[in-house]
N, C-alpha and C positions, 0 to 999 in steps of 0.2 A: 504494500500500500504506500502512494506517495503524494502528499498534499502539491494541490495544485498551486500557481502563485495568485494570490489574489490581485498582485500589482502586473503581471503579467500584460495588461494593454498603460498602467502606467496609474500612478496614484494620484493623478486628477481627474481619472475619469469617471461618469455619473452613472454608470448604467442603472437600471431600478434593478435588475435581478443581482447583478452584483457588485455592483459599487460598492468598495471598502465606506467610503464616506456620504454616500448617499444617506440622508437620516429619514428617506420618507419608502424608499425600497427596500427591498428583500436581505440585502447581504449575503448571498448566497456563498457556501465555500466549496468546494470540489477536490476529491481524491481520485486518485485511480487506483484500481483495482485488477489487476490481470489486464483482460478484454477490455474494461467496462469504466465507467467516469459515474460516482457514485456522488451524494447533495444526502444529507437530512437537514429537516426544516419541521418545527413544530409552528402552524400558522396559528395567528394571536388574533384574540377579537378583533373586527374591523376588517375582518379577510372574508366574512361571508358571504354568501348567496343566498339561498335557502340560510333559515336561523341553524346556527351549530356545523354547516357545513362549508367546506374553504368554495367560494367562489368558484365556478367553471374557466371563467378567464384566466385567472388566477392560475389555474391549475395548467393550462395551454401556456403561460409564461413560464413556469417551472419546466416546462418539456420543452420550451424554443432555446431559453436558457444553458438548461442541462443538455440537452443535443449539441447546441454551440460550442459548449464548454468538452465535449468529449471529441467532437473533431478538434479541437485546440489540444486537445489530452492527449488525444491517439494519434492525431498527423502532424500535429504541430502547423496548422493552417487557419486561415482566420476565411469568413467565405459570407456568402447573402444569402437570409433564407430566401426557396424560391416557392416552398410550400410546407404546411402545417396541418395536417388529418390527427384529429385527436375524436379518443373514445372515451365516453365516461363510463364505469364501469358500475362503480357502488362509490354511493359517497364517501367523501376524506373530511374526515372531525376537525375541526378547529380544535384546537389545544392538544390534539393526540400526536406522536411523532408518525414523519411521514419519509419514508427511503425512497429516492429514485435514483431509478440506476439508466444508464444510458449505454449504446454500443452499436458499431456501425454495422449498418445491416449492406450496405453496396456502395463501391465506388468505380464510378465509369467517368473517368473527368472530362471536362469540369464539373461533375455531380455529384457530392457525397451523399446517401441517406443514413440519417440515424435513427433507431428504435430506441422508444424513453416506456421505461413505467415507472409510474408512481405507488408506491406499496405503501398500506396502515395496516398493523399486527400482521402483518405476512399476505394480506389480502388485496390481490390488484384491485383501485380505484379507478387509476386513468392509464391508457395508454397512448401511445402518439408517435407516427413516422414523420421526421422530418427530412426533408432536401435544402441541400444548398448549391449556390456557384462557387465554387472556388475561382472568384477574379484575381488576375495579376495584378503588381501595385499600380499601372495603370487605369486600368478597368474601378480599381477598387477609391481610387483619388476621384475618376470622373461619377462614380456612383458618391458619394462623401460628399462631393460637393470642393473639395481643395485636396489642398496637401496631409497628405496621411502623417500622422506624428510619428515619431522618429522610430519609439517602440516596435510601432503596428508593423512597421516594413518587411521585417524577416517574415510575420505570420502570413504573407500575402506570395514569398514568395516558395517555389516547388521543393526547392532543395532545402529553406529554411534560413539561407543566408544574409 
């Protein structure tokens, strides 16, 4: 098992799922695990949908997230989602802990997809395939909108460099 880097895109960045400093998102952290880029999260009041249960969105961000994060884990590449299928299964309790685990089910490039479940007491809640592009750092500056930070550049490119 090896803890991911949280500053890994860099320690000013905001994202809601895992910005170290983000005080209004998720804070998510990530290990890996053999195959697979593992996340627990116990969701806190304020996360519901239905009373007592986390949000459906919610729950679709934790899988766009954790997918993200395990092609970052596993290939060392930064990419765009190009698509998001999620299943809900049985509800995920507010206040209960919640494991998801991620791991890449195809890659034909520039397309990774990754398979995410979200588990409560061992029991699948949600599941969810995601795709992405994996752009080069040009592709991925003209999707951003500018110049990619400094960080970002090796995730963007094939070798890593």
């Amino acid at each position: 098992m090896s803890e991911l880097d949280p500053y890994t895109f860099g320690a000013e960045q905001r994202c809601f799922g895992c910005g170290p400093h983000n005080d209004r998102g998720m804070r998510l952290r990530f290990r890996r695990e053999g195959d697979e880029v593992v996340t627990d999260l116990t969701a806190p009041e304020g996360w519901e949908g239905p009373p007592n249960v986390l949000h459906g969105g919610l729950q679709a961000t934790v899988a766009d997230e954790l997918a993200g994060w395990t092609r970052v884990g596993l290939l060392g590449r930064m990419g765009v989602t190009t698509s998001l299928r999620v299943r809900y299964v049985r509800p995920l309790r507010i206040g209960a802990p919640i494991e998801a685990r991620g791991r890449i089910a195809s890659r034909k490039d520039p397309i990774v997809t990754v398979n995410v479940r979200l588990l409560q007491e061992g029991k699948l809640g949600c599941s969810a395939t995601v795709s992405y592009m994996l752009p080069d750092e040009e592709k991925a500056a003209d999707y951003l909108g500018g110049a990619l930070p400094e960080g970002w550049r090796p995730l963007f490119r094939p070798d890593g460099s």
